[in-house]
PQR file of N, CA, C, O and H, with PARSE charges and radii, in Angstrom:
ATOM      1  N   UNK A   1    -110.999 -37.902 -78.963 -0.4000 1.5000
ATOM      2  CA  UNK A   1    -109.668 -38.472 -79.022 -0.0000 2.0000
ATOM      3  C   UNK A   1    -109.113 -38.580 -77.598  0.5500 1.7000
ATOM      4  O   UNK A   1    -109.211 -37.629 -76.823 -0.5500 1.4000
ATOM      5  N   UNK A   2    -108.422 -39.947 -77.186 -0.4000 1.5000
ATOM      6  CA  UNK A   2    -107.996 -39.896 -76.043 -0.0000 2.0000
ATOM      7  C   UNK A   2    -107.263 -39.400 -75.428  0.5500 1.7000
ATOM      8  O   UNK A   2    -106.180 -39.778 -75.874 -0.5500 1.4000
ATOM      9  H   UNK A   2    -108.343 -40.720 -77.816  0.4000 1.0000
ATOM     10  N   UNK A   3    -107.061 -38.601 -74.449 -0.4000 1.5000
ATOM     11  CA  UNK A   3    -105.429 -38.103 -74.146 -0.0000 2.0000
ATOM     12  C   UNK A   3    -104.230 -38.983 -74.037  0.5500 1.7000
ATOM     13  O   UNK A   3    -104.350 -40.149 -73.660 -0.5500 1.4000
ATOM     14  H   UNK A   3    -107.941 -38.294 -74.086  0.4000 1.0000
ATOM     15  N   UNK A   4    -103.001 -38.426 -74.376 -0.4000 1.5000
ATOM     16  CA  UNK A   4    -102.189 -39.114 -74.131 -0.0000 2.0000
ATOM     17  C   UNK A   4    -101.756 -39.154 -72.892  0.5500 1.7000
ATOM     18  O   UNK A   4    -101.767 -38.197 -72.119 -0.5500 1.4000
ATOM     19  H   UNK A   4    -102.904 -37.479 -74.681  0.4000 1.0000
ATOM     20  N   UNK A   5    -101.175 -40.771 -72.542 -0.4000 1.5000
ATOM     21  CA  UNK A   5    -100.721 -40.794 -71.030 -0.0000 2.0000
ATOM     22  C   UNK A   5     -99.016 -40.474 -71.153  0.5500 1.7000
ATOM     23  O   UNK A   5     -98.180 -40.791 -72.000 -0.5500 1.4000
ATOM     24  H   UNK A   5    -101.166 -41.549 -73.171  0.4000 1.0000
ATOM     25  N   UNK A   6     -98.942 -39.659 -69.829 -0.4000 1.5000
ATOM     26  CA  UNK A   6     -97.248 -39.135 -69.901 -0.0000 2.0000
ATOM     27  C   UNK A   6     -96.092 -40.012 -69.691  0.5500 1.7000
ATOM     28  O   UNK A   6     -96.580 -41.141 -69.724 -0.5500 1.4000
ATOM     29  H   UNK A   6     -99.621 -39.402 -69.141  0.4000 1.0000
ATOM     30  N   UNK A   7     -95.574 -40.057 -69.609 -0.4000 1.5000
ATOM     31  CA  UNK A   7     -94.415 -41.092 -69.887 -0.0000 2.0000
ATOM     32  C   UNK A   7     -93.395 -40.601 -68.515  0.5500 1.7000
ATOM     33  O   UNK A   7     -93.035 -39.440 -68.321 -0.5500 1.4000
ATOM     34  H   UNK A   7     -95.177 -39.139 -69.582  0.4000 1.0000
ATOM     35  N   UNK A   8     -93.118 -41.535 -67.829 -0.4000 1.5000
ATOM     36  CA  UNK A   8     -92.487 -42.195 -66.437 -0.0000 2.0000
ATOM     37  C   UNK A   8     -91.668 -41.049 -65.914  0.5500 1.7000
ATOM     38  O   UNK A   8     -91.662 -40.654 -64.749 -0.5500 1.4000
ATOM     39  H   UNK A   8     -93.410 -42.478 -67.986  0.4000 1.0000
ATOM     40  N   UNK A   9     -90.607 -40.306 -67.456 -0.4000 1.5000
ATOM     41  CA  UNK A   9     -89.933 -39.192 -66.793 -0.0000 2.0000
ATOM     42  C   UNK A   9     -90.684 -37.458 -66.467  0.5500 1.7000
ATOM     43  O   UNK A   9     -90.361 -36.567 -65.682 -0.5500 1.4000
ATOM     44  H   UNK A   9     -90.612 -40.627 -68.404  0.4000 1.0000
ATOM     45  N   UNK A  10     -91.850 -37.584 -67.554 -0.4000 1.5000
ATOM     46  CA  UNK A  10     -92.589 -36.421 -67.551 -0.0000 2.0000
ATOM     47  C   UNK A  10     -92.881 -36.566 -65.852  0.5500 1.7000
ATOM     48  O   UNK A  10     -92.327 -35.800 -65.063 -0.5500 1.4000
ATOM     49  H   UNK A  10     -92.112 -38.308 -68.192  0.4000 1.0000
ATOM     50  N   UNK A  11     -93.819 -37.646 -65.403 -0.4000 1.5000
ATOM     51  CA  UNK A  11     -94.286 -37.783 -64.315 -0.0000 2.0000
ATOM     52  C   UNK A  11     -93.166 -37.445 -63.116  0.5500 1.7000
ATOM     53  O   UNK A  11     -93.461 -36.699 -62.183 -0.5500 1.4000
ATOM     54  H   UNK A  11     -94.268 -38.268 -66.044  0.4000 1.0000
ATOM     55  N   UNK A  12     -92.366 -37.828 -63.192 -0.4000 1.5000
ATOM     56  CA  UNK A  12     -91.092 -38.256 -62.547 -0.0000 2.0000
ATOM     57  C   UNK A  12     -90.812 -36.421 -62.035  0.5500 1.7000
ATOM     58  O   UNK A  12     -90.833 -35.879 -60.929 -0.5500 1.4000
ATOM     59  H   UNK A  12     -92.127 -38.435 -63.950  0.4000 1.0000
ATOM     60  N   UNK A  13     -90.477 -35.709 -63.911 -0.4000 1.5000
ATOM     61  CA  UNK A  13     -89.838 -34.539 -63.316 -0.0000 2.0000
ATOM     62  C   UNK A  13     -90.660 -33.173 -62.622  0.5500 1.7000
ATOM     63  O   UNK A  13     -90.233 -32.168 -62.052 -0.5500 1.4000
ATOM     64  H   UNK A  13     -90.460 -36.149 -64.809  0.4000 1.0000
ATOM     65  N   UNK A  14     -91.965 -33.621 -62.939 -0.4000 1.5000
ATOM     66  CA  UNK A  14     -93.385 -33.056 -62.330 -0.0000 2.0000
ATOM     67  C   UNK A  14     -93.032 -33.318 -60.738  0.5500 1.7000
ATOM     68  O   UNK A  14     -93.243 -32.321 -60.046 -0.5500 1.4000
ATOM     69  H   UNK A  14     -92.312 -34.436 -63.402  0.4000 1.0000
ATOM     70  N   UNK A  15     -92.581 -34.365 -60.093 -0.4000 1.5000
ATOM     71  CA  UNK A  15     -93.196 -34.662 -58.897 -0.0000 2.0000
ATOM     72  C   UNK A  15     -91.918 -34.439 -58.131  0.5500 1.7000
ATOM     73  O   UNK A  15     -91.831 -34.110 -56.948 -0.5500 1.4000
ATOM     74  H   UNK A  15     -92.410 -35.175 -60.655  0.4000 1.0000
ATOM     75  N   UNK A  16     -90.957 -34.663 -58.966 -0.4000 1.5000
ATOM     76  CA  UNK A  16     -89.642 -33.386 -58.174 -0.0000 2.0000
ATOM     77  C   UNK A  16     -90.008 -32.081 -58.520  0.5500 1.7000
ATOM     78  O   UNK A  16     -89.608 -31.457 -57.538 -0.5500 1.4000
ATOM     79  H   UNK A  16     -91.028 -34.931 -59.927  0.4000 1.0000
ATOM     80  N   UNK A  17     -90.614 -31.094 -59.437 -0.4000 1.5000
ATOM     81  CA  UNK A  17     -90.895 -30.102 -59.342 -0.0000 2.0000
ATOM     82  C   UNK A  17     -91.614 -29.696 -57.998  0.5500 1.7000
ATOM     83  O   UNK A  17     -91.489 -28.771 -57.196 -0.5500 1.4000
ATOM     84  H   UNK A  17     -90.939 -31.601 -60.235  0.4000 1.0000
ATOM     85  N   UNK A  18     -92.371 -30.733 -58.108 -0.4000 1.5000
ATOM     86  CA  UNK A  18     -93.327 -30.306 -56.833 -0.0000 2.0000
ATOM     87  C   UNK A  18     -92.976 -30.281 -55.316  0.5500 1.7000
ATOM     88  O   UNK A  18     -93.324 -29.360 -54.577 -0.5500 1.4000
ATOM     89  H   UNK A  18     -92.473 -31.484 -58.759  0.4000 1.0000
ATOM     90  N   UNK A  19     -92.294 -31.309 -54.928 -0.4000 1.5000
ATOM     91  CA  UNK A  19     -91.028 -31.288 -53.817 -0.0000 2.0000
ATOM     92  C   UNK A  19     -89.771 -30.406 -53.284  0.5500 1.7000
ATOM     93  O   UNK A  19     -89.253 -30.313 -52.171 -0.5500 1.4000
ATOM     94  H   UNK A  19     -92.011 -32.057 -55.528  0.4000 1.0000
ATOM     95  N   UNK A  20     -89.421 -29.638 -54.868 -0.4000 1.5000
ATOM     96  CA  UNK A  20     -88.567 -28.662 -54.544 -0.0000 2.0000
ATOM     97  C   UNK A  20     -89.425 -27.441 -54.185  0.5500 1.7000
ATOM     98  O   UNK A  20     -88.951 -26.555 -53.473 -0.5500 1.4000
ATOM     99  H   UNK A  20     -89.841 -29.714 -55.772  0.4000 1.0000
ATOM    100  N   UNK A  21     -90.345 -27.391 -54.535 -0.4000 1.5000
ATOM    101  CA  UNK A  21     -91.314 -26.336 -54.533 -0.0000 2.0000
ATOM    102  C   UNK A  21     -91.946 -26.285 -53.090  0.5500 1.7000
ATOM    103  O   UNK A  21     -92.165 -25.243 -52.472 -0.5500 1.4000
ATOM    104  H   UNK A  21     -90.730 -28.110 -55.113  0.4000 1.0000
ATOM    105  N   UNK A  22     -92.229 -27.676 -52.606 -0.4000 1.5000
ATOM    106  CA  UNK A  22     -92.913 -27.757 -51.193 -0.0000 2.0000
ATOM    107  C   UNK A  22     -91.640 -27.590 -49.930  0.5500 1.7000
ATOM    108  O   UNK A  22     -91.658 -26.836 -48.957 -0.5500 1.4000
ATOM    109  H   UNK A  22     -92.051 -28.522 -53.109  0.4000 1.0000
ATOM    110  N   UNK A  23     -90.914 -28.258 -50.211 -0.4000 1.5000
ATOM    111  CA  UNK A  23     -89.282 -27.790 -49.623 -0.0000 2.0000
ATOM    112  C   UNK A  23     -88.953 -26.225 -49.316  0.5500 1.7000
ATOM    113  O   UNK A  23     -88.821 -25.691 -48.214 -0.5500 1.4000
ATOM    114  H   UNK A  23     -90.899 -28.870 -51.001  0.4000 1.0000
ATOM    115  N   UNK A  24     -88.869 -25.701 -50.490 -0.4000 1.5000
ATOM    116  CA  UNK A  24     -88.624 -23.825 -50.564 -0.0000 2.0000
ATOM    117  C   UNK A  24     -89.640 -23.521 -49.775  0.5500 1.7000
ATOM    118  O   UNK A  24     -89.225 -22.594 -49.080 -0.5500 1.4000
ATOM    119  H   UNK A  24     -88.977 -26.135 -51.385  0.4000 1.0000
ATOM    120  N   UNK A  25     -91.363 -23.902 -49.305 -0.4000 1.5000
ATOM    121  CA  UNK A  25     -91.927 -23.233 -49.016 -0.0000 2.0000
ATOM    122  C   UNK A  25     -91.976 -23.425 -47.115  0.5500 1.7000
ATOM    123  O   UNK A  25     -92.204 -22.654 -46.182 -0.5500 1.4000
ATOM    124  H   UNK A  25     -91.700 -24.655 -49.870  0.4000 1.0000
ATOM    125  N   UNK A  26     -91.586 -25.043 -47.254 -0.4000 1.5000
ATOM    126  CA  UNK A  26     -91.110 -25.008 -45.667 -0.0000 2.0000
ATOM    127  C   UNK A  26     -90.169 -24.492 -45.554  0.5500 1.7000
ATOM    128  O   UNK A  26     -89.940 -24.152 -44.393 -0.5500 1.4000
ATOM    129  H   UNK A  26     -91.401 -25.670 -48.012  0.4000 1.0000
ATOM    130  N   UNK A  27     -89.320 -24.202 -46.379 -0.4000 1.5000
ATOM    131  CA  UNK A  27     -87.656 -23.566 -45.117 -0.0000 2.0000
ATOM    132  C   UNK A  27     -88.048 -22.360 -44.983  0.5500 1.7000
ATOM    133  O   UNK A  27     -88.062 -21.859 -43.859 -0.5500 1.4000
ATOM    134  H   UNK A  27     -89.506 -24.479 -47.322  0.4000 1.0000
ATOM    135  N   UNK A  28     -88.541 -21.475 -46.358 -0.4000 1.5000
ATOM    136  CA  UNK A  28     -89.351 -20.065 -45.780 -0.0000 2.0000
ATOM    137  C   UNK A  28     -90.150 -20.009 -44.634  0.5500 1.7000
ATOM    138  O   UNK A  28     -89.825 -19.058 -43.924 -0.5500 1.4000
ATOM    139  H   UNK A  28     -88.530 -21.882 -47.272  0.4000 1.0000
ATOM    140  N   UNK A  29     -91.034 -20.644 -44.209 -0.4000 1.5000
ATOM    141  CA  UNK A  29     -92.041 -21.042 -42.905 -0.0000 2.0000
ATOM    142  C   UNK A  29     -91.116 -20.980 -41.872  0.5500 1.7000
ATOM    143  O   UNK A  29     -91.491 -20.163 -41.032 -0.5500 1.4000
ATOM    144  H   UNK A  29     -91.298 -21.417 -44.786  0.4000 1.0000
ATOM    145  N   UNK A  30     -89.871 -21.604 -41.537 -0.4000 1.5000
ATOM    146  CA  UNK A  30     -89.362 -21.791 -40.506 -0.0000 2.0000
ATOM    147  C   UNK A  30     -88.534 -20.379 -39.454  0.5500 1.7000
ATOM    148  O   UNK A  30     -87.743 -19.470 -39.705 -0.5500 1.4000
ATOM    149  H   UNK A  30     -89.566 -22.269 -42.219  0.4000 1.0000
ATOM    150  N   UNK A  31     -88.956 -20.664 -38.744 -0.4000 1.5000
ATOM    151  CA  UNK A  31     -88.647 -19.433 -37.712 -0.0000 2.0000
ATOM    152  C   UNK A  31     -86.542 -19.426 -38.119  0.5500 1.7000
ATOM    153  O   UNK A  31     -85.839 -20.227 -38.735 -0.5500 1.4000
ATOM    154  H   UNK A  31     -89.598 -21.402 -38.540  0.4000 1.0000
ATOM    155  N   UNK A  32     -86.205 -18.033 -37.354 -0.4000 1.5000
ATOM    156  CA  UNK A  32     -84.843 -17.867 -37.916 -0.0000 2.0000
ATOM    157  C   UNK A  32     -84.483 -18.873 -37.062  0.5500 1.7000
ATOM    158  O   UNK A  32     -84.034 -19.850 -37.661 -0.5500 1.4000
ATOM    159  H   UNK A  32     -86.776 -17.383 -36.854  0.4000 1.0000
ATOM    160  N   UNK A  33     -84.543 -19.024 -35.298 -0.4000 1.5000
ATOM    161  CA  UNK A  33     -84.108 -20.093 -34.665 -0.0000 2.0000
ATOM    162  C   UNK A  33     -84.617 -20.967 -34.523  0.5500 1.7000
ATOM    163  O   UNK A  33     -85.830 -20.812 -34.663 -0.5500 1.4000
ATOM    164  H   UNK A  33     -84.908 -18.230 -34.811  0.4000 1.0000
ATOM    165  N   UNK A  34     -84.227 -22.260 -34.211 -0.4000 1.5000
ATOM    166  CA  UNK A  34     -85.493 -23.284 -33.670 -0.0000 2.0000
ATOM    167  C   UNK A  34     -84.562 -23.804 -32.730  0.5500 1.7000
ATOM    168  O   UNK A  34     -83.337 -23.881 -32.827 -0.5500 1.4000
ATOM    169  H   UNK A  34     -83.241 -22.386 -34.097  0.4000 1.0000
ATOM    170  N   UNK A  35     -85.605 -24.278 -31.457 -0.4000 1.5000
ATOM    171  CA  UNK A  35     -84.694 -25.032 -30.295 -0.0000 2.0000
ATOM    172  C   UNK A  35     -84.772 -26.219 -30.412  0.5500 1.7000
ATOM    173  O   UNK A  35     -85.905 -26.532 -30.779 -0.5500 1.4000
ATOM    174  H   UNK A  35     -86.600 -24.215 -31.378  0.4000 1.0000
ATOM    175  N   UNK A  36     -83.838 -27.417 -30.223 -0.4000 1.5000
ATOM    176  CA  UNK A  36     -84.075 -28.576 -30.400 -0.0000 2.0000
ATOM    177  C   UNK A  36     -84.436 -29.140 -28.941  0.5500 1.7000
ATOM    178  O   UNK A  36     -84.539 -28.508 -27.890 -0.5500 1.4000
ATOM    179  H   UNK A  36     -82.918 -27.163 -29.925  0.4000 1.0000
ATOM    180  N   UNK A  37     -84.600 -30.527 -29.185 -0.4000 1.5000
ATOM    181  CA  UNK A  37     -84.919 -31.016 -27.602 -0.0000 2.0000
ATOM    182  C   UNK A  37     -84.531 -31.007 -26.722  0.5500 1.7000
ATOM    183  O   UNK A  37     -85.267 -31.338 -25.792 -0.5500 1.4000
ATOM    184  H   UNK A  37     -84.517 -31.040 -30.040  0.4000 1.0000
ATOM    185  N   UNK A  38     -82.888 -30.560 -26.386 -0.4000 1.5000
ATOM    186  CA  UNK A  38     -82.178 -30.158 -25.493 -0.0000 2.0000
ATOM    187  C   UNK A  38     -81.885 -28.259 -25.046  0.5500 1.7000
ATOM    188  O   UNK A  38     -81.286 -27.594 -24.200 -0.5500 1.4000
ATOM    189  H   UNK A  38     -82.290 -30.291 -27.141  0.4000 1.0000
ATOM    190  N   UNK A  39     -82.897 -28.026 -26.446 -0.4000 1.5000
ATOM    191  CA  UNK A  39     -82.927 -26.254 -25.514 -0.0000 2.0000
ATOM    192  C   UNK A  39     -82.058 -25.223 -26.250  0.5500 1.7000
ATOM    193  O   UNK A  39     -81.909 -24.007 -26.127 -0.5500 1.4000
ATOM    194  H   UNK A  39     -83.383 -28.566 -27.133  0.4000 1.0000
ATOM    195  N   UNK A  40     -81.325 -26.549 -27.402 -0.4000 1.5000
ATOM    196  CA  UNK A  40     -79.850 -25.625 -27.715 -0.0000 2.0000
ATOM    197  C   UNK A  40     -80.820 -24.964 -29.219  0.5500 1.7000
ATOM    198  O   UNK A  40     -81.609 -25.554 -29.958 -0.5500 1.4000
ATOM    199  H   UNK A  40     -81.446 -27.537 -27.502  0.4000 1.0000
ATOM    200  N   UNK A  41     -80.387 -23.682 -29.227 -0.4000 1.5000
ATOM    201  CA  UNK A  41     -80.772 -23.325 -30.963 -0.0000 2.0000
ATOM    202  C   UNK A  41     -80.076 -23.511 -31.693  0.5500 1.7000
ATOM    203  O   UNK A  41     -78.861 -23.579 -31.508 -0.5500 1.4000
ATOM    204  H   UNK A  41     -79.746 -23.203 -28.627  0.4000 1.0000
ATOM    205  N   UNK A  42     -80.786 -23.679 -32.972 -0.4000 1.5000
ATOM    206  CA  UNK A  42     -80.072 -24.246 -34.294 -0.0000 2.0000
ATOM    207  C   UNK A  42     -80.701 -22.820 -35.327  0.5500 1.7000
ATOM    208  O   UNK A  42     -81.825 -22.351 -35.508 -0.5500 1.4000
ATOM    209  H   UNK A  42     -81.773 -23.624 -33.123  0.4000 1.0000
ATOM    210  N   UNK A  43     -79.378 -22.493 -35.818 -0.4000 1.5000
ATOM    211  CA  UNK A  43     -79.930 -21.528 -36.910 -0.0000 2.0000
ATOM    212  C   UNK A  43     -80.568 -21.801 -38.282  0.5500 1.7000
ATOM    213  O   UNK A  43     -79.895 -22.249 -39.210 -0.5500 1.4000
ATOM    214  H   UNK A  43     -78.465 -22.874 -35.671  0.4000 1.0000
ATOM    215  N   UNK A  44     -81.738 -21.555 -38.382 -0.4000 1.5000
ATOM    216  CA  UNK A  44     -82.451 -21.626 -39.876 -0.0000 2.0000
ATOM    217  C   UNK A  44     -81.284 -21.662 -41.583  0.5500 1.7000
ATOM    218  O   UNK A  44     -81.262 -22.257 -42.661 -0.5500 1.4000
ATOM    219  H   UNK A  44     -82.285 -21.192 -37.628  0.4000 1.0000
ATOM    220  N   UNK A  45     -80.431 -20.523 -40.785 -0.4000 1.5000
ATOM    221  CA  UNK A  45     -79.380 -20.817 -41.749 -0.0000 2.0000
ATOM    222  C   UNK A  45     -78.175 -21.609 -41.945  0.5500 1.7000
ATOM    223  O   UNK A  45     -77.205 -21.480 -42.693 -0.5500 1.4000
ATOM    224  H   UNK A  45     -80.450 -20.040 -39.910  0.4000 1.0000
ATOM    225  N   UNK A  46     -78.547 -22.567 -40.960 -0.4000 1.5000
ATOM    226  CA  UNK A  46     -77.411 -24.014 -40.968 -0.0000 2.0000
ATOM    227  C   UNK A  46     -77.998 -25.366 -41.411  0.5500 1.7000
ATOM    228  O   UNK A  46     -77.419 -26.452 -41.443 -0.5500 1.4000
ATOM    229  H   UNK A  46     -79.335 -22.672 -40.353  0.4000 1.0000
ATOM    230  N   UNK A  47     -79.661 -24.984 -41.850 -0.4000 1.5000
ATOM    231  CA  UNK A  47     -80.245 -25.926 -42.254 -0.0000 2.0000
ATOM    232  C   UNK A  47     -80.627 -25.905 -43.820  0.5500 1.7000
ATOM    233  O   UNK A  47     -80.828 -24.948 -44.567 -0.5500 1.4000
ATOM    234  H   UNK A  47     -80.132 -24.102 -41.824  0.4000 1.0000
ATOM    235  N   UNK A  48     -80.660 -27.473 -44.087 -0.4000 1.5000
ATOM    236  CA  UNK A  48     -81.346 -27.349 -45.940 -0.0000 2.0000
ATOM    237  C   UNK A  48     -82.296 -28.248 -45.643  0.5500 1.7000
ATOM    238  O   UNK A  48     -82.572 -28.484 -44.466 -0.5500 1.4000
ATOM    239  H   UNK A  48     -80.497 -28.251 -43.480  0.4000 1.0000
ATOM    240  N   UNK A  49     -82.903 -28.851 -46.642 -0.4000 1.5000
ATOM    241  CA  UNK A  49     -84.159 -29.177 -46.934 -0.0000 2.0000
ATOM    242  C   UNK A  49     -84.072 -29.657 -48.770  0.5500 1.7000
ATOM    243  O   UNK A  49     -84.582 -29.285 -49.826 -0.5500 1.4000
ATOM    244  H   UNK A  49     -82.679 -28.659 -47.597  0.4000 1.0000
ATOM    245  N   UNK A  50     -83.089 -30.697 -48.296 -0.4000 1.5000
ATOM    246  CA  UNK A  50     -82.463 -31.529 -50.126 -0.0000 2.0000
ATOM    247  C   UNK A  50     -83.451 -33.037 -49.312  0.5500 1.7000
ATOM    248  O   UNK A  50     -83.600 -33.412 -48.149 -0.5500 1.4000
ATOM    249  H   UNK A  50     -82.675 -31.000 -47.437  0.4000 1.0000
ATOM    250  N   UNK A  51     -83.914 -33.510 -50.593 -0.4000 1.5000
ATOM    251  CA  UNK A  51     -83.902 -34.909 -50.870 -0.0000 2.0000
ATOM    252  C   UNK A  51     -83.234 -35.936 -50.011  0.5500 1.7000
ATOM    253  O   UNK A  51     -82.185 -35.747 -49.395 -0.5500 1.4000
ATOM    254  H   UNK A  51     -83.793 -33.206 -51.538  0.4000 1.0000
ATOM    255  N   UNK A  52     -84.088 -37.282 -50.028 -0.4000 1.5000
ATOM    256  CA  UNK A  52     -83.341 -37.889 -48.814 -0.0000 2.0000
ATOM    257  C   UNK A  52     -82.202 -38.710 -49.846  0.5500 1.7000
ATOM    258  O   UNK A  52     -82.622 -39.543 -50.649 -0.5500 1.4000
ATOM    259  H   UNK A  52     -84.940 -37.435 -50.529  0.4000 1.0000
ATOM    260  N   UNK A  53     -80.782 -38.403 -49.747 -0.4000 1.5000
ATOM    261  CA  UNK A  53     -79.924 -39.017 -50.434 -0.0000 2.0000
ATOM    262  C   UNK A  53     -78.969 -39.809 -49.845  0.5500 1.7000
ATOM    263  O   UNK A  53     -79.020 -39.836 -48.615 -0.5500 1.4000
ATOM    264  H   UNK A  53     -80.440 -37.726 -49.095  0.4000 1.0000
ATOM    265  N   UNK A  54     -77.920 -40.606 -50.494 -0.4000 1.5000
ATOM    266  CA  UNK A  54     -77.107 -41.941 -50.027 -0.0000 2.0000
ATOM    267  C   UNK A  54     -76.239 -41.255 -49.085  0.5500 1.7000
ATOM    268  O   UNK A  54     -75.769 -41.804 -48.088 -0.5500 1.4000
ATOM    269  H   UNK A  54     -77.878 -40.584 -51.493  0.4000 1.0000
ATOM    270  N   UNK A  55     -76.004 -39.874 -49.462 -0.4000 1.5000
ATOM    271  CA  UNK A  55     -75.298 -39.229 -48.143 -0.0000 2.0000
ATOM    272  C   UNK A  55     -76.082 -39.381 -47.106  0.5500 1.7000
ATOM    273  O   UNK A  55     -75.572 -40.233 -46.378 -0.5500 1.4000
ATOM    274  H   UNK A  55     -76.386 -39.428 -50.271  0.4000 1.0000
ATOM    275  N   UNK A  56     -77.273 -38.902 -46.575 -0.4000 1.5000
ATOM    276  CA  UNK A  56     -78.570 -38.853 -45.897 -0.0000 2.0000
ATOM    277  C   UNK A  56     -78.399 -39.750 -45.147  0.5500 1.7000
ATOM    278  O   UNK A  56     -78.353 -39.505 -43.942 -0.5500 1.4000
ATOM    279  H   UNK A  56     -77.687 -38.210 -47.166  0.4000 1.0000
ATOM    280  N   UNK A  57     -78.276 -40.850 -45.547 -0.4000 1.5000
ATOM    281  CA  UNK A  57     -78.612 -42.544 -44.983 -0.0000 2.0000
ATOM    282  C   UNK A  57     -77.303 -42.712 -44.484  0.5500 1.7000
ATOM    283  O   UNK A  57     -77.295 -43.199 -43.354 -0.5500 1.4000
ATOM    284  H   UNK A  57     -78.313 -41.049 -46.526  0.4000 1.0000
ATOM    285  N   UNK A  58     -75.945 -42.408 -45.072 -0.4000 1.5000
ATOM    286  CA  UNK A  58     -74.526 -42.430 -44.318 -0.0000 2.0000
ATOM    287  C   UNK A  58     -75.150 -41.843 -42.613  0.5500 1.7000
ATOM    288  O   UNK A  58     -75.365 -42.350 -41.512 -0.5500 1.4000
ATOM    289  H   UNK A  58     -75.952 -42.012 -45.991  0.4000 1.0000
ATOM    290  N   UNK A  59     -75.227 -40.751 -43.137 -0.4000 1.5000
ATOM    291  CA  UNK A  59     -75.080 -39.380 -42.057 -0.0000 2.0000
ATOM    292  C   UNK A  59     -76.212 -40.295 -40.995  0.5500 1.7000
ATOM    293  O   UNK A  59     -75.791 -40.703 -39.913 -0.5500 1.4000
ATOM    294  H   UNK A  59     -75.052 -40.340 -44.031  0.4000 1.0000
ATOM    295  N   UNK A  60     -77.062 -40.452 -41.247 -0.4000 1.5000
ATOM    296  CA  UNK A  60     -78.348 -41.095 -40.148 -0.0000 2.0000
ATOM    297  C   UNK A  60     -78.144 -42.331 -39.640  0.5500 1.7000
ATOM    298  O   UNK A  60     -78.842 -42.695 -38.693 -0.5500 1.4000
ATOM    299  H   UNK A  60     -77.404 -40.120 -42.126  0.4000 1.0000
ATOM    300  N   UNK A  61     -77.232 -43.117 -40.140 -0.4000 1.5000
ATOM    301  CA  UNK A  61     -76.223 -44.183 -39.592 -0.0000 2.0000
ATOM    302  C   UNK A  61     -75.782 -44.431 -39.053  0.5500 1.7000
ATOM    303  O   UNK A  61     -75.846 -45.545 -38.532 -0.5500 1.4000
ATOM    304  H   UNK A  61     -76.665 -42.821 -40.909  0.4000 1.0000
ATOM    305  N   UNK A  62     -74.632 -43.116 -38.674 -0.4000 1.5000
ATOM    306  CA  UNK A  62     -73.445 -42.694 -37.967 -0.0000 2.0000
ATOM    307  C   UNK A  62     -74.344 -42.427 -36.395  0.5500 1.7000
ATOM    308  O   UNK A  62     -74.127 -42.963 -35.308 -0.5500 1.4000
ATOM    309  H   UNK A  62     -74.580 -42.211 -39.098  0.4000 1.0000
ATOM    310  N   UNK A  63     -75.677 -41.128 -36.867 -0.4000 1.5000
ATOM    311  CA  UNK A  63     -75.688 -40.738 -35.590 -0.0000 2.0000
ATOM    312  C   UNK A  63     -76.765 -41.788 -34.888  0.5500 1.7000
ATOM    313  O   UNK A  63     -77.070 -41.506 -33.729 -0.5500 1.4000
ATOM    314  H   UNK A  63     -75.852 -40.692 -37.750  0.4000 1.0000
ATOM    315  N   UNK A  64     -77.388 -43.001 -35.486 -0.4000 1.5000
ATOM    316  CA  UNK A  64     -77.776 -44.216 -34.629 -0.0000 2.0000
ATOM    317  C   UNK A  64     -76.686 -44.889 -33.873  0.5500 1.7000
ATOM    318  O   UNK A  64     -76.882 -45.226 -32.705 -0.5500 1.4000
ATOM    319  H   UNK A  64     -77.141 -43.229 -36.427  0.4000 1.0000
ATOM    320  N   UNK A  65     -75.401 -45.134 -34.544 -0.4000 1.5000
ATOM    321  CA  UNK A  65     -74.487 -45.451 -33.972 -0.0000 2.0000
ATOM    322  C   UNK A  65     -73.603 -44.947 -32.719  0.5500 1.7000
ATOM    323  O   UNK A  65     -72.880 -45.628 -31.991 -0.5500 1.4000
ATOM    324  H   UNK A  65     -75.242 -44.861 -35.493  0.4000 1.0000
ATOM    325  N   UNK A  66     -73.879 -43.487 -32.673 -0.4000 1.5000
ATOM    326  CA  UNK A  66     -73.837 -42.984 -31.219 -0.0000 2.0000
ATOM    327  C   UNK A  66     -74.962 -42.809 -30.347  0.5500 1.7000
ATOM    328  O   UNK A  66     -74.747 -42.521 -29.170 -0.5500 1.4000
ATOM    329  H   UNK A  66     -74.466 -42.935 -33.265  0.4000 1.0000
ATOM    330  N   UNK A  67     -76.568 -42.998 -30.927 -0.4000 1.5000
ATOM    331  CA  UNK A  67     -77.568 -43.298 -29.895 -0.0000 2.0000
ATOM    332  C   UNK A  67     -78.194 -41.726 -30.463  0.5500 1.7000
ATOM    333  O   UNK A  67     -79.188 -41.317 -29.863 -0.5500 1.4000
ATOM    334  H   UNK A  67     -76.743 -43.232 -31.884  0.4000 1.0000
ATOM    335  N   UNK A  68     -77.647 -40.875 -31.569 -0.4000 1.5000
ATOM    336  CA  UNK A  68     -78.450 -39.802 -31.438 -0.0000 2.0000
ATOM    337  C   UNK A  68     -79.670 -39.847 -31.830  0.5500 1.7000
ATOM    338  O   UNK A  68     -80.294 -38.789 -31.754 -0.5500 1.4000
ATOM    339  H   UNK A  68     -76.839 -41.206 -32.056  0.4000 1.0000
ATOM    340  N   UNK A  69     -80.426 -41.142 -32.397 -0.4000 1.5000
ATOM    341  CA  UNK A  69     -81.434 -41.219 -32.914 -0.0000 2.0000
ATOM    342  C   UNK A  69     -82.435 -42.097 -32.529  0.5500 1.7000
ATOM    343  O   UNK A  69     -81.994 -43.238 -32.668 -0.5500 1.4000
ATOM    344  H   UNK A  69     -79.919 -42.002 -32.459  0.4000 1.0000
ATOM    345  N   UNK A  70     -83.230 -42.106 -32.236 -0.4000 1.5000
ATOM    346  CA  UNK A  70     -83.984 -43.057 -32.254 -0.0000 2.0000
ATOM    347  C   UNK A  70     -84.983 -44.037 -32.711  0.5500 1.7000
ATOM    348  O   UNK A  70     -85.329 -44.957 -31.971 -0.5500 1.4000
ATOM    349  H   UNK A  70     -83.588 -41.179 -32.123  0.4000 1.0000
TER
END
């Protein structure tokens, strides 16, 4: 008997499972400080590690618009 194939949201909520899961395991990995390219530290605990969302794309907008990005 054939298996059944899963259906778009099964797949769907599998592969965000798996992202939140790979996420948790980088922010654990990350040192408490990290220096950015200018030397300055950034605390591990001022950072997240969410999904790239419509906020995301605001926020990465803004700082092309002052040149912080390239």
């Amino acid at each position: 008997m054939p298996q059944e194939k899963p259906t778009y949201k099964q797949v769907q909520n599998r592969y965000d499972t798996l992202r939140q899961v790979a996420r948790k395991i980088a922010f654990e990995e990350l040192a408490p400080v990290i220096p950015n390219k200018r030397g300055m530290a950034i605390l591990k605990s001022t950072i997240s590690l969410d999904g790239f969302t419509f906020d995301c794309q605001k926020a990465l907008r803004k700082w092309k618009k002052r040149g912080c990005v390239v």
